[in-house]
C-alpha positions in Angstrom: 0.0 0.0 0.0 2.9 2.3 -0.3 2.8 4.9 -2.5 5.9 4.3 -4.9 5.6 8.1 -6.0 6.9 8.8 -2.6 9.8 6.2 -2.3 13.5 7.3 -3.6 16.7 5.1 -3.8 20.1 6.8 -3.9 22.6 4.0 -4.6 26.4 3.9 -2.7 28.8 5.0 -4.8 32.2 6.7 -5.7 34.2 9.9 -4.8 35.7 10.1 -7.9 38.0 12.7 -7.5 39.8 11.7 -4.5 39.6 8.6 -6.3 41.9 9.6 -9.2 44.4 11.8 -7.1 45.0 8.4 -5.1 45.5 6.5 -7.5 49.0 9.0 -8.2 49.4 10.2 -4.8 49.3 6.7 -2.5 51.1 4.5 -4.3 52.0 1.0 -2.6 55.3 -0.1 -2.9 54.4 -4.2 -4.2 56.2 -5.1 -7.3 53.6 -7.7 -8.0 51.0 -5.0 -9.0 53.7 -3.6 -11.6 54.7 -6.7 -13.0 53.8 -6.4 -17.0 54.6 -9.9 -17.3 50.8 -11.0 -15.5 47.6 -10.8 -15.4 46.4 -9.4 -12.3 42.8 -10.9 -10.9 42.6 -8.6 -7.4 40.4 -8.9 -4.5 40.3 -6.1 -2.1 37.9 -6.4 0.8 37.1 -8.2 4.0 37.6 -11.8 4.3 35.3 -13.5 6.1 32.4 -16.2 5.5 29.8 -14.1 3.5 32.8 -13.2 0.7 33.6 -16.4 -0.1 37.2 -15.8 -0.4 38.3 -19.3 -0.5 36.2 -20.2 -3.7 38.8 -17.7 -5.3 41.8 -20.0 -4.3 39.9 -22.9 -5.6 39.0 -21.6 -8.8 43.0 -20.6 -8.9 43.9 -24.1 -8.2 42.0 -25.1 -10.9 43.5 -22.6 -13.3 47.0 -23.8 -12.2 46.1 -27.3 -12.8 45.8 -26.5 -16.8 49.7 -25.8 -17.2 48.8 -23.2 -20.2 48.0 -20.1 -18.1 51.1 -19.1 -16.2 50.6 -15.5 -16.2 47.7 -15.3 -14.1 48.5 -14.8 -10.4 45.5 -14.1 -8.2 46.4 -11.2 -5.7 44.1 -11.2 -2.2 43.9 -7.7 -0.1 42.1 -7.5 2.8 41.2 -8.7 6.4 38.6 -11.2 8.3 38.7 -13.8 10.4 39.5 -16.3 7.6 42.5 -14.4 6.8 45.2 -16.9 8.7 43.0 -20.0 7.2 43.4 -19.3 3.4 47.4 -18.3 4.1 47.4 -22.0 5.6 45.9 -23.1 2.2 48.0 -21.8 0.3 50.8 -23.4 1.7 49.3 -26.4 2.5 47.9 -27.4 -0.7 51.0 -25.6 -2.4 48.8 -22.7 -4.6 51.5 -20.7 -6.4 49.6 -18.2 -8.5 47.9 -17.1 -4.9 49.5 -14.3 -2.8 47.3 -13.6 0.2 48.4 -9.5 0.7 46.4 -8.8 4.0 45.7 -5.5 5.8 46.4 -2.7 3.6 45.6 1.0 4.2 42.1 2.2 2.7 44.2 5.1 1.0 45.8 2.5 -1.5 43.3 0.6 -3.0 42.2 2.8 -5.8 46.2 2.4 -6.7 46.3 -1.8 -6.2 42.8 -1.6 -8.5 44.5 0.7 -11.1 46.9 -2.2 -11.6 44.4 -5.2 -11.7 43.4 -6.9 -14.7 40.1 -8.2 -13.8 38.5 -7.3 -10.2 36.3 -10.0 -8.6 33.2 -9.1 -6.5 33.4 -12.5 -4.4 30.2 -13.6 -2.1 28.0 -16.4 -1.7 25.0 -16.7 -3.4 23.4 -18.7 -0.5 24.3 -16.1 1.8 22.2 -13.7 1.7 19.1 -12.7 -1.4 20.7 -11.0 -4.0 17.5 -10.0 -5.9 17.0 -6.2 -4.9 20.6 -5.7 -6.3 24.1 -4.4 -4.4 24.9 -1.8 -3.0 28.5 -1.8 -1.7 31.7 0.5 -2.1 33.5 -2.5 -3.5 31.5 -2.5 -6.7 32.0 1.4 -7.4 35.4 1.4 -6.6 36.1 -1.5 -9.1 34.5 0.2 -11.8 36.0 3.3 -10.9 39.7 1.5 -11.9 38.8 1.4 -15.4 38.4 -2.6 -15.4 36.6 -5.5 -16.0 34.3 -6.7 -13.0 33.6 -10.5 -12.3 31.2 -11.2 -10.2 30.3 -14.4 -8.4 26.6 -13.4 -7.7 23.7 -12.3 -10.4 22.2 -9.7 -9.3 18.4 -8.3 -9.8 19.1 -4.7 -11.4 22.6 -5.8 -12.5 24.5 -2.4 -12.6 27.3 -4.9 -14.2 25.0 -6.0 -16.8 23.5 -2.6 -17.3 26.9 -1.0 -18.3 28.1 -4.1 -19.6 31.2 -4.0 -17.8 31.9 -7.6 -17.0 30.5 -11.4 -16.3 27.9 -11.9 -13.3 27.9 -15.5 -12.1 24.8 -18.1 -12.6 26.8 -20.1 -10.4 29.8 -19.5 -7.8 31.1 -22.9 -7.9 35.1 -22.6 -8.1 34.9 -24.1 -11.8 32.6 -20.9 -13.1 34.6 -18.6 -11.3 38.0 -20.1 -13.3 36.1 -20.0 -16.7 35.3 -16.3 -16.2 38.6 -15.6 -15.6 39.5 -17.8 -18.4 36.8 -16.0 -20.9 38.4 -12.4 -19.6 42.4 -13.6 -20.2 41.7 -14.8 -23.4 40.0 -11.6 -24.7 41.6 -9.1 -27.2 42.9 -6.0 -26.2 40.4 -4.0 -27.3 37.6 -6.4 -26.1 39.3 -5.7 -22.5 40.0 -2.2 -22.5 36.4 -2.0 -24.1 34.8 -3.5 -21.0 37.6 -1.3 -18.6 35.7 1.9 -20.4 32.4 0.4 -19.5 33.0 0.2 -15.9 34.8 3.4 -15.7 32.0 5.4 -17.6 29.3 3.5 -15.3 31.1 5.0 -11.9 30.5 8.5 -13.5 26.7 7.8 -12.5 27.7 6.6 -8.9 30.0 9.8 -8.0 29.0 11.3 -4.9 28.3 14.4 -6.3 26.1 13.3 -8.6 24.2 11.1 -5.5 24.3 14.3 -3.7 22.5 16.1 -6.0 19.5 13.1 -6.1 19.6 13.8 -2.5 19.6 17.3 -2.5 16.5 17.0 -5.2 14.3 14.9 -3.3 14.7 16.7 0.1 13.6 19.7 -2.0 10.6 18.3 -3.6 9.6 16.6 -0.3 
């Protein structure tokens, strides 16, 4: 019984500007990020159970296990509870293309996302009801790096799929995740920079001056 007319969403979003000067002023000094030689699929967030962050070091255990795709080294930023677990895994079950990073300063992720490849939005589907969308800084900040975005959830109104600026999941078993990053690797290069111009042209919408001016709008007509 509630009058829609009367209902406003403002999505999260982006401060693009600090954004940009970051990415030049707060560099981190990690010579995997500037290695030319790979291709960089970066996760920056927490770790803990609703990210799912050890169906990314399954999916890279199955990407080593093909022998043909030695480039790709899978770079983990971030902190949780899970955060000594998958550095036991990757020892344990000797995964070589994984480097678990850890804690890193909030001021450097636009830099470490600058030098990705591919960026992966990890959860679990079963989690939590991913119908009515997302909403988190993570996505905005991806796209705000001018690359591709895999994510292991579809989403109902798929801002990926609206500015066709990656792959969205049906599945987030470790084998789907691998042949995403798969289908992205084996791209062209305009194909990929293609898709890094999607996502960087979406996270114009999401800039917090542009949500502050929705705001602004519907406190005004209210």
């Amino acid at each position: 019984d509630i009058d829609l007319k009367k209902c406003h969403y403002i999505n999260n979003g982006v401060d693009l500007k600090s954004y940009d000067v970051q990415i030049k002023s707060e560099i981190l000094n990690d010579s995997d990020l500037i290695n030319k030689e790979k291709f960089n699929v970066v996760y920056a967030g927490t770790i803990r159970p609703v990210n799912n962050v050890g169906n990314i070091l399954d999916a890279a255990k199955i990407i080593e296990s093909y022998g043909t795709y030695d480039d790709i080294q899978f770079l983990i930023y971030g902190e949780g509870n899970e955060l000594e677990n998958l550095k036991a895994r990757t020892i344990n079950e000797d995964i070589n293309n994984v480097k678990i990073k850890g804690f890193v300063e909030r001021k450097y992720i636009p830099y470490i996302l600058s030098k990705s490849s591919v960026n992966i939005l990890n959860y679990s589907q079963s989690k939590y009801n991913w119908s009515r969308g997302n909403s988190s800084n993570k996505l905005f900040e991806y796209m705000a790096s001018g690359k591709p975005v895999i994510s292991t959830v579809k989403m109902g109104y798929s801002i990926i799929k609206k500015y066709k600026c990656g792959i969205e999941l049906d599945l987030d078993t470790p084998q789907d995740l691998a042949d995403a990053i798969v289908k992205i690797h084996d791209l062209d290069k305009i194909q990929l920079e293609n898709l890094g111009t999607n996502s960087r042209i979406g996270s114009k919408n999401f800039d917090f001056e542009i949500l502050t001016d929705k705001l602004i709008d519907v406190i005004k007509n209210a």
